[in-house]
MARDO-53050 format. One line per 10 residues: number of its first residue (from 0); their letters; for each residue y negated, z negated, x of C-alpha. Coordinates in nm, 2 decimals, padded with zeros to 4 digits, always signed. Layout:
<recs>
NUM) A) Y Z X  ...
</recs>
This chain:
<recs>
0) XXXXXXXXXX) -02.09 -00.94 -00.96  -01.79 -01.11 -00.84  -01.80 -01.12 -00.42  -01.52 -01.25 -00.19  -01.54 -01.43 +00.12  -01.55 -01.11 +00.29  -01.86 -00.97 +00.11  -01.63 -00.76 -00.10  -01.63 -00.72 -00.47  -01.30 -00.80 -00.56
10) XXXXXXXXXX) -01.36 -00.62 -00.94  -01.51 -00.35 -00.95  -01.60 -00.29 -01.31  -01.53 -00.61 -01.61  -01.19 -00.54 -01.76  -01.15 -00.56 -02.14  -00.90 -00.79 -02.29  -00.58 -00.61 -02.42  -00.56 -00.53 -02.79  -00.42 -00.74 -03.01
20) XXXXXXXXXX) -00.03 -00.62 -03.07  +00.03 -00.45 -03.38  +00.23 -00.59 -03.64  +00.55 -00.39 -03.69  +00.50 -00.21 -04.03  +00.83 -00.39 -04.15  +00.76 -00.70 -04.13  +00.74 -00.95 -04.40  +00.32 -01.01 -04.46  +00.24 -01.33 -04.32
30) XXXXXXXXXX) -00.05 -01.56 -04.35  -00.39 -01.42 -04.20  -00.43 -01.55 -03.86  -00.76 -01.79 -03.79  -01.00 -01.62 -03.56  -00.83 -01.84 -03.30  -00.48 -01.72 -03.34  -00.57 -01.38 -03.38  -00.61 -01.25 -02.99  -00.35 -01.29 -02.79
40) XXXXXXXXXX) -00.56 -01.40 -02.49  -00.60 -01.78 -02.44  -00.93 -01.86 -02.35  -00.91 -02.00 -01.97  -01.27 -02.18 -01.96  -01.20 -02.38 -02.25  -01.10 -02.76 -02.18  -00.91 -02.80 -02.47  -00.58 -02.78 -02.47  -00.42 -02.61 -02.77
50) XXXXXXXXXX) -00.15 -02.70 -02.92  +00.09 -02.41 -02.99  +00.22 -02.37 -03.33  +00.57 -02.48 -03.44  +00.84 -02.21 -03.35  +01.23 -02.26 -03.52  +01.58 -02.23 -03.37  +01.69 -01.88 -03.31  +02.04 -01.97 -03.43  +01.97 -01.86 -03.76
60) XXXXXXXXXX) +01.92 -01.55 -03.65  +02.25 -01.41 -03.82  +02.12 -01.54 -04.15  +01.79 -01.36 -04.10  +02.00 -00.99 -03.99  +02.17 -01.05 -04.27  +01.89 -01.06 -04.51  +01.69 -00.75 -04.36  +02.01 -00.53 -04.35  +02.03 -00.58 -04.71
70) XXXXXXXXXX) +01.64 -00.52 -04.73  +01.63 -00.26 -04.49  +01.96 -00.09 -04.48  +01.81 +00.20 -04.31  +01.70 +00.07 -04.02  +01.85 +00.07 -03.68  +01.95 -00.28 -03.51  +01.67 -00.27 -03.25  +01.40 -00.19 -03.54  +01.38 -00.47 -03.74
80) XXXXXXXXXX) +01.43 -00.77 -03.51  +01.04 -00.81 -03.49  +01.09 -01.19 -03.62  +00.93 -01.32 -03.92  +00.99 -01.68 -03.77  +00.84 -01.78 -04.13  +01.15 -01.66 -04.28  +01.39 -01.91 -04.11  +01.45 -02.24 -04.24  +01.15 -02.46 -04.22
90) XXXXXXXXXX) +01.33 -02.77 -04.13  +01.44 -02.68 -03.80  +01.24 -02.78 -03.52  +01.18 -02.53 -03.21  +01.36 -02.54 -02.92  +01.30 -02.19 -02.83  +00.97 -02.23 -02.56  +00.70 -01.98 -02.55  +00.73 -01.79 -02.24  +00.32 -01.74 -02.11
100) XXXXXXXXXX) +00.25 -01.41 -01.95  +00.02 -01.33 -01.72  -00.14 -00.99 -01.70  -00.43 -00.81 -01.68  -00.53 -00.42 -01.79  -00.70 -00.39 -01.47  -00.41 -00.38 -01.29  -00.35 +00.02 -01.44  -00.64 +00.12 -01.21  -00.41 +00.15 -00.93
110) XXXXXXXXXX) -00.41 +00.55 -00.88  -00.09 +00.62 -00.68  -00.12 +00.96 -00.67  +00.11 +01.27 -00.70  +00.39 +01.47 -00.51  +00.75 +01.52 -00.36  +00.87 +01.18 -00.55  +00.69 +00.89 -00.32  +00.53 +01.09 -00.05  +00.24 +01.21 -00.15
120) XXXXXXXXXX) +00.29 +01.56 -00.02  +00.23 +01.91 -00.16  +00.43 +02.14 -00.06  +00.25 +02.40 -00.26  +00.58 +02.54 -00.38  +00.66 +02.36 -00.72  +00.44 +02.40 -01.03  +00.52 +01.99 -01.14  +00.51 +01.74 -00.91  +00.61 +01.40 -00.96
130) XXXXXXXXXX) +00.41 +01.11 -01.01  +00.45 +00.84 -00.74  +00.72 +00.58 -00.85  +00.48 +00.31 -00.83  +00.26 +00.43 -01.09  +00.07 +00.31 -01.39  +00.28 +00.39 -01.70  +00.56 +00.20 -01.57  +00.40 -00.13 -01.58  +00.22 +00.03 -01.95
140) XXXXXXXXXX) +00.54 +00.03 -02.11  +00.67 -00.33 -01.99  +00.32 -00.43 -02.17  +00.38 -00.20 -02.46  +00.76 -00.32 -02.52  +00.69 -00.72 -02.50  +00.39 -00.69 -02.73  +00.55 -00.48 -02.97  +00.93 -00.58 -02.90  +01.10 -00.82 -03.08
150) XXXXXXXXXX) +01.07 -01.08 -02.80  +00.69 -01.05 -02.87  +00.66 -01.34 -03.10  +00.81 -01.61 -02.87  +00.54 -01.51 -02.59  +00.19 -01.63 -02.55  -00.07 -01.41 -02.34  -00.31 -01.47 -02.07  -00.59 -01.30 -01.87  -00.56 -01.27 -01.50
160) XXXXXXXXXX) -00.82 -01.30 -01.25  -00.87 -01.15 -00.88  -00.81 -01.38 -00.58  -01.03 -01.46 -00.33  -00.97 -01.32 +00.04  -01.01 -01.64 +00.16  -00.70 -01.75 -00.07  -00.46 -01.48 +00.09  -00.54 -01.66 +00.41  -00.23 -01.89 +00.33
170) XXXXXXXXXX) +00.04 -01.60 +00.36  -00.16 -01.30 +00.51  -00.32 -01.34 +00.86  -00.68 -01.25 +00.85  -00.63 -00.95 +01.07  -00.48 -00.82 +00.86  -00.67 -00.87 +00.57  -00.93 -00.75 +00.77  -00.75 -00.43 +00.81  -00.74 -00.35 +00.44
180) XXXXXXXXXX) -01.06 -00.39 +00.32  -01.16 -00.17 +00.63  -00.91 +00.07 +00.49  -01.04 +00.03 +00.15  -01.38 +00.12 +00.27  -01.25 +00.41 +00.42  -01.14 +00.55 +00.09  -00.79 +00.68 +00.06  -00.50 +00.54 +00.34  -00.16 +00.58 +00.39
190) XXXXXXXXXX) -00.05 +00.23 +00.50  +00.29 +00.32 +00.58  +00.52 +00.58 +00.46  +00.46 +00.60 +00.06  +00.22 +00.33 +00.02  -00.12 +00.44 -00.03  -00.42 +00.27 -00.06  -00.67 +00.45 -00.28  -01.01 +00.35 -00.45  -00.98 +00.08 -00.69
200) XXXXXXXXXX) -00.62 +00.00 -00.51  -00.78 -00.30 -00.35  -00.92 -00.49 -00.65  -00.63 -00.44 -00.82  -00.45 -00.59 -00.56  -00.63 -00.88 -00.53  -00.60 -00.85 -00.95  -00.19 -00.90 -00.91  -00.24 -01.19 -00.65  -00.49 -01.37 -00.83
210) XXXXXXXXXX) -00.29 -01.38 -01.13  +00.03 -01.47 -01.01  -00.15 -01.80 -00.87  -00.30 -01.85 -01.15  +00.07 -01.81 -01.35  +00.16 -02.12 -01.09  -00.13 -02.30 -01.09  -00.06 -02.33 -01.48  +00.30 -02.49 -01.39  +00.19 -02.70 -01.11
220) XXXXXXXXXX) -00.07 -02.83 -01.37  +00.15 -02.92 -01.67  +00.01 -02.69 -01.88  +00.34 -02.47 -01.89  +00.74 -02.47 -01.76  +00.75 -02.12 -01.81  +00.53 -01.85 -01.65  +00.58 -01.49 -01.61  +00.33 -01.26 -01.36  +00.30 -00.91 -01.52
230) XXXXXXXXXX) +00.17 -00.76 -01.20  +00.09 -00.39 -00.96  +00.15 -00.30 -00.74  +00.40 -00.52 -00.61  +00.44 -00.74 -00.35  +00.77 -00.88 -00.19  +00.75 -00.61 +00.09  +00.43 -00.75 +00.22  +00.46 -00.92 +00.54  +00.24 -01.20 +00.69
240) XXXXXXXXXX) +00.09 -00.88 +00.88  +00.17 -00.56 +00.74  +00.19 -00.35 +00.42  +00.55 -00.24 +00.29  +00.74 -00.06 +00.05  +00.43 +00.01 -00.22  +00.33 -00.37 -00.15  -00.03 -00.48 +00.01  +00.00 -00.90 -00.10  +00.30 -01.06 -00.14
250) XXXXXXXXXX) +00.23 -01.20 -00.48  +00.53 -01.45 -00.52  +00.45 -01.61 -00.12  +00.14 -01.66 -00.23  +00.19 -01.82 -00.52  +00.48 -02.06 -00.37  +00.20 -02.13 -00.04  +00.00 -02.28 -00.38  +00.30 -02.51 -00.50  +00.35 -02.62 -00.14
260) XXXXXXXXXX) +00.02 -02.70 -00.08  +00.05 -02.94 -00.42  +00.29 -03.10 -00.29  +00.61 -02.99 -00.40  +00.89 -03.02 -00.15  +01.15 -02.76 -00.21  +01.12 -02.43 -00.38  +01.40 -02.16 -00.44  +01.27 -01.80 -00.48  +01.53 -01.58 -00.62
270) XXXXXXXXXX) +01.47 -01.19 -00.57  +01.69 -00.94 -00.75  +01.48 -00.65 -00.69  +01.71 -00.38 -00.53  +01.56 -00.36 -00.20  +01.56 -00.65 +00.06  +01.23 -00.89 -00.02  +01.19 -00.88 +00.35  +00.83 -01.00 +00.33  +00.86 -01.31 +00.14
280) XXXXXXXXXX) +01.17 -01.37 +00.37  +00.94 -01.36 +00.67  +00.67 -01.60 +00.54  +00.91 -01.91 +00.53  +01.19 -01.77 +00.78  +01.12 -02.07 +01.00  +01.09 -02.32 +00.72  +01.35 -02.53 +00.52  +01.09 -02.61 +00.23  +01.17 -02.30 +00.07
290) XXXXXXXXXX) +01.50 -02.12 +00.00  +01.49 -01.74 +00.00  +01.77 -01.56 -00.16  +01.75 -01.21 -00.21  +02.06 -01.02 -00.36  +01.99 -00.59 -00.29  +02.19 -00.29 -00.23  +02.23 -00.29 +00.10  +02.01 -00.05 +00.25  +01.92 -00.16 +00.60
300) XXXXXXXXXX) +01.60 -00.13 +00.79  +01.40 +00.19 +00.69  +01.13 +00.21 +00.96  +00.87 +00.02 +01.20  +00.71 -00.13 +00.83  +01.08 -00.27 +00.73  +01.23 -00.40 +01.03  +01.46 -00.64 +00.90  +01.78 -00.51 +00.76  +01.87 -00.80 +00.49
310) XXXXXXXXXX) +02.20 -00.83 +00.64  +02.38 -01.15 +00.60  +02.29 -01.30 +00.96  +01.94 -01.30 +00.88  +01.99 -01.66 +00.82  +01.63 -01.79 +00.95  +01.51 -01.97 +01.26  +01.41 -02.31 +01.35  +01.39 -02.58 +01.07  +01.44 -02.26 +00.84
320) XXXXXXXXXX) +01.81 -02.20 +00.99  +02.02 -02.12 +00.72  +01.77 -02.11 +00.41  +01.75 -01.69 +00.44  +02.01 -01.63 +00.23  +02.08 -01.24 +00.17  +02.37 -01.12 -00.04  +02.35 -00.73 +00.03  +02.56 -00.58 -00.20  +02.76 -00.26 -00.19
330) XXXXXXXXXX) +02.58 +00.05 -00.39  +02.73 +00.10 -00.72  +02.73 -00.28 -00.78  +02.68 -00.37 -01.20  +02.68 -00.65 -01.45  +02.99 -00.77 -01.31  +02.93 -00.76 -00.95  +02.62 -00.91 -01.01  +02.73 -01.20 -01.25  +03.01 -01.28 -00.98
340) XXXXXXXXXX) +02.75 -01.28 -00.73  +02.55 -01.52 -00.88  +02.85 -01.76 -00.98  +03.03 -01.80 -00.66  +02.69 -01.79 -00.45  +02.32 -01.86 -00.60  +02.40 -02.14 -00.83  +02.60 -02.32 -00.57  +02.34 -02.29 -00.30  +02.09 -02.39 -00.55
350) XXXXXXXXXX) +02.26 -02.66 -00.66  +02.30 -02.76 -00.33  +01.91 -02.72 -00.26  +01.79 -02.88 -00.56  +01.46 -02.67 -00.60  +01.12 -02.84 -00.78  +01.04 -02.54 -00.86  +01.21 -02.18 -00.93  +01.01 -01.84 -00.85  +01.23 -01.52 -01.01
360) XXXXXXXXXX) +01.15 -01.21 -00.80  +01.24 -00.96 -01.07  +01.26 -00.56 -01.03  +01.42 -00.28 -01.25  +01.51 -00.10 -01.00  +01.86 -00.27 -00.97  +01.93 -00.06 -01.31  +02.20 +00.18 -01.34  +01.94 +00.48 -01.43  +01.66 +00.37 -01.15
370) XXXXXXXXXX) +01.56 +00.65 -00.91  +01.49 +00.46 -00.65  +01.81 +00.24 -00.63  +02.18 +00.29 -00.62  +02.30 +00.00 -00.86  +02.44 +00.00 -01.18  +02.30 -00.30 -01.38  +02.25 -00.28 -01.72  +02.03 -00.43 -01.99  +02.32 -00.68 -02.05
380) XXXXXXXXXX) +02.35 -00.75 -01.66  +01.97 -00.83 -01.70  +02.01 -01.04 -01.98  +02.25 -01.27 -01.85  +02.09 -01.26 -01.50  +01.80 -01.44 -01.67  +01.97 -01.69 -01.87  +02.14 -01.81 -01.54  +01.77 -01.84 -01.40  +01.66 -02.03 -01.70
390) XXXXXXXXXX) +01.98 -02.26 -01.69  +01.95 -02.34 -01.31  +01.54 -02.36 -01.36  +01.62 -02.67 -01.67  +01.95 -02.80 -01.46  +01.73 -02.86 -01.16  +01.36 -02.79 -01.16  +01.25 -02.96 -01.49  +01.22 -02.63 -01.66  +00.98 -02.50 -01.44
400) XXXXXXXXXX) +01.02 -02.11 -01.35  +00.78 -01.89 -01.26  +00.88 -01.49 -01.32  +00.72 -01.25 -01.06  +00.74 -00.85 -01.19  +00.79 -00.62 -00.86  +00.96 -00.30 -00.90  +01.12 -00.12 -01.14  +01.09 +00.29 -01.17  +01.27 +00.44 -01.50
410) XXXXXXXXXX) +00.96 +00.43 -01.68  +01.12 +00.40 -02.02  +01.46 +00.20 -01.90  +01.32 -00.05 -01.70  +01.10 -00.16 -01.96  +01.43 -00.23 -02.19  +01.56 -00.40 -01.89  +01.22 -00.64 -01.89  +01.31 -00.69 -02.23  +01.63 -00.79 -02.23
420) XXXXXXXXXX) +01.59 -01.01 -01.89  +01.30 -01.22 -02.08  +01.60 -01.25 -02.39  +01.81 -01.43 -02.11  +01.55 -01.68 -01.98  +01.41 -01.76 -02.36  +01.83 -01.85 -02.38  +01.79 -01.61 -02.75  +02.16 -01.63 -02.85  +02.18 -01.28 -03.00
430) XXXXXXXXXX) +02.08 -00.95 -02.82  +01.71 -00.84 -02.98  +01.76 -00.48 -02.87  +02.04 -00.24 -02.79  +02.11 -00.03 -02.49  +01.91 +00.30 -02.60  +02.11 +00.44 -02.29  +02.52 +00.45 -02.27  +02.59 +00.34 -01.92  +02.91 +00.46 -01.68
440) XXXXXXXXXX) +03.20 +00.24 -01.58  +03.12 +00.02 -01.30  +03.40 -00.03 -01.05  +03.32 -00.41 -00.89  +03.64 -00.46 -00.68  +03.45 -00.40 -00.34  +03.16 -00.62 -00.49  +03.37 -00.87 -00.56  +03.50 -00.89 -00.25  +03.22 -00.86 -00.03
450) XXXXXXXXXX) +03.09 -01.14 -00.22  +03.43 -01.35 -00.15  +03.31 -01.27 +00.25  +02.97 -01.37 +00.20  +03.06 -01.71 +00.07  +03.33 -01.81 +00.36  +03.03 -01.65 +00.58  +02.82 -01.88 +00.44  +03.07 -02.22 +00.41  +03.13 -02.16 +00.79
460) XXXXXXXX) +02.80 -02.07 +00.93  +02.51 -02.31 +00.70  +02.56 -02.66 +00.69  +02.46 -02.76 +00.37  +02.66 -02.49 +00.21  +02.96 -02.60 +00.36  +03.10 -02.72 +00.03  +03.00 -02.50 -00.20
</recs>
């Protein structure tokens, strides 16, 4: 039985390792797998390192449509995109890197409950209520579309594992990590409004921290550039000293306190989550060794849990004057808003930074069809978004990028958006999958200039960004 520092055992029951995804019937047969290659686990106690096998350049993807429309001319676009990366030319090399994901099924055991959308509460006037935002099948289809998407063969999957307590220690105060395994004990707690802490919630969140470190600890090592935390319940809300927004640890602070700790001198995290990540903000407010953007619909405080607003002006304090960097964006803002955004201000304050190391803090939620946002990206918003990562990540960080998941609440669309965001960071030069939903118009003129404010706001007010 696993025990923490604090006497708790942080699993309560040994997870089994996901299945094996299944081979889309359409694909052309291919070799049988060794017994090695055949789970898509790797084996974390083993001291050999494996050498993955040889992957070839996506650019012949046209050649390979081609052929399977003329095989298959019955099937949709999106269907048959499952590569057969033995059907490409054998004498190109691979330049497309394996993207490693960390996840663990574990993490569904966080019961979030039922009611008026995130409250919890029965009325007792309705015969369906809704399932909390924050629930399960979300995060089941993000799994379900990258093992069975056509992304699926340029990823390589690993197990996660539960943190200590006394890890948390290096973002959480211990009072307050006191305070939730008290509340754990207690059985089921509303932290603050809409966050609940249930039985089972509390492994599961040490589940999602553990693994995101261990998704770092994996960069930091050598062993990978790329890493991606599949993880619930999220975590950019949680504050040094308090639960927020469906978040108990902040998964991403945690993982950067790791990096830090290594030795690495400057670290960019880059949130695009809809709402504010006011709780990695606070962790490094007053320091300049890491560079906090967040880019969110501009939604203000909502209560004594979320006290910052994410307005501009939150620029940091101390030594950590001017690396806050919030882009709050008008509602209604889409691909283009967003695109402009990150042109005319994250790449130049990046550049400007010159980050070791990358963290993505991605959510869903900024999607044009997310219920609990008011933006208007789409899965071609998303896909770009994470090619612009990946290009700043090689430009300035040697490649490495670490992908934290936080929210994200269409349960179908936001695992399309997933999808299509992990296209842009594995640079794959044609779209894998189409929009299964058509999206509205998107008027960006008051984006785009609010932007245009942000940057002279910025050029006048930050000293290193004076020239950007």
């Amino acid at each position: 039985m696993f025990l923490d520092g604090w006497g708790f055992q942080a699993v309560h029951r040994p997870y089994p390792d996901p299945p094996a995804p299944p081979v889309p019937p359409m694909t052309p047969p291919a070799p049988p797998p060794t017994p090695e290659a055949a789970s898509p686990i790797i084996d974390l106690d083993s001291d050999v390192e494996e050498e993955p096998e040889e992957y070839y350049l996506p650019e012949f993807w046209l050649q390979l449509q081609s052929r399977v429309r003329r095989e298959y001319p019955d099937q949709r676009h999106s269907s048959f995109l499952a590569m057969d990366r033995d059907a490409l030319p054998s004498s190109q090399p691979a330049e497309l890197e394996l993207l490693h994901v960390f996840w663990h099924d574990g993490m569904l055991d966080h019961d979030t409950g039922s009611g008026v959308f995130d409250t919890g509460f029965d009325p007792g006037f309705l015969e369906v209520l809704d399932k909390h935002p924050e629930n399960a099948d979300r995060v089941r289809n993000m799994v379900s579309i990258l093992r069975k998407g056509p992304i699926s063969r340029f990823l390589t999957w690993h197990s996660g594992r539960p943190a200590h307590a006394s890890e948390l220690l290096s973002f959480h105060s211990p009072e307050y990590i006191e305070s939730l395994i008290q509340a754990n004990a207690r059985g089921s707690t509303e932290l603050c409004a809409g966050t609940f802490l249930n039985p089972g919630s509390w492994g599961v969140a040490l589940l999602a921290a553990g693994s995101t470190m261990l998704a770092m600890d994996h960069i930091l090592s050598g062993r990978v550039n790329l890493a991606y935390s599949l993880v619930r319940p999220p975590g950019h809300h949680a504050q040094p000293t308090r639960a927020d927004g469906y978040c108990f640890l902040n998964n991403a602070g945690l993982a950067v306190k790791i990096a830090l700790k290594a030795g690495v001198k400057r670290i960019v995290t880059i949130d695009i989550d809809v709402h504010y990540g006011n709780g990695t903000a606070e962790g490094f407010y007053d320091t300049n060794d890491v560079l906090t953007v967040s880019l969110h619909m501009n939604h203000g405080s909502w209560g004594p849990s979320h006290p910052q607003s994410g307005s501009i002006d939150e620029l940091g304090e101390g030594s950590g004057y001017g690396y806050n960097l919030n882009i709050p964006l008008p509602n209604g803002s889409g691909d283009e808003g967003y695109q402009y955004a990150f042109d005319e201000l994250v790449v130049p304050a990046v550049r400007q930074y010159q980050p070791e190391i990358i963290v993505f803090i991605v959510g869903q939620d900024s999607s044009m069809f997310d219920p609990n946002g008011r933006q208007c990206l789409t899965m071609d918003g998303y896909r770009k978004i994470g090619k612009i990562v990946r290009d700043m990540a090689d430009e300035h960080s040697n490649g490495r990028l670490l992908i934290v998941q936080e929210g994200g609440y269409h349960i179908t669309y936001s695992a399309y958006c997933l999808h299509a965001t992990i296209e842009g960071v594995l640079k794959v030069p044609e779209p894998l999958l189409e929009d299964p939903i058509a999206g509205y118009p998107e008027d960006s003129g008051i984006t785009l200039k609010v932007v245009d404010a942000i940057k002279r706001y910025w050029k006048e007010t930050i000293p290193f960004l004076k020239d950007i």
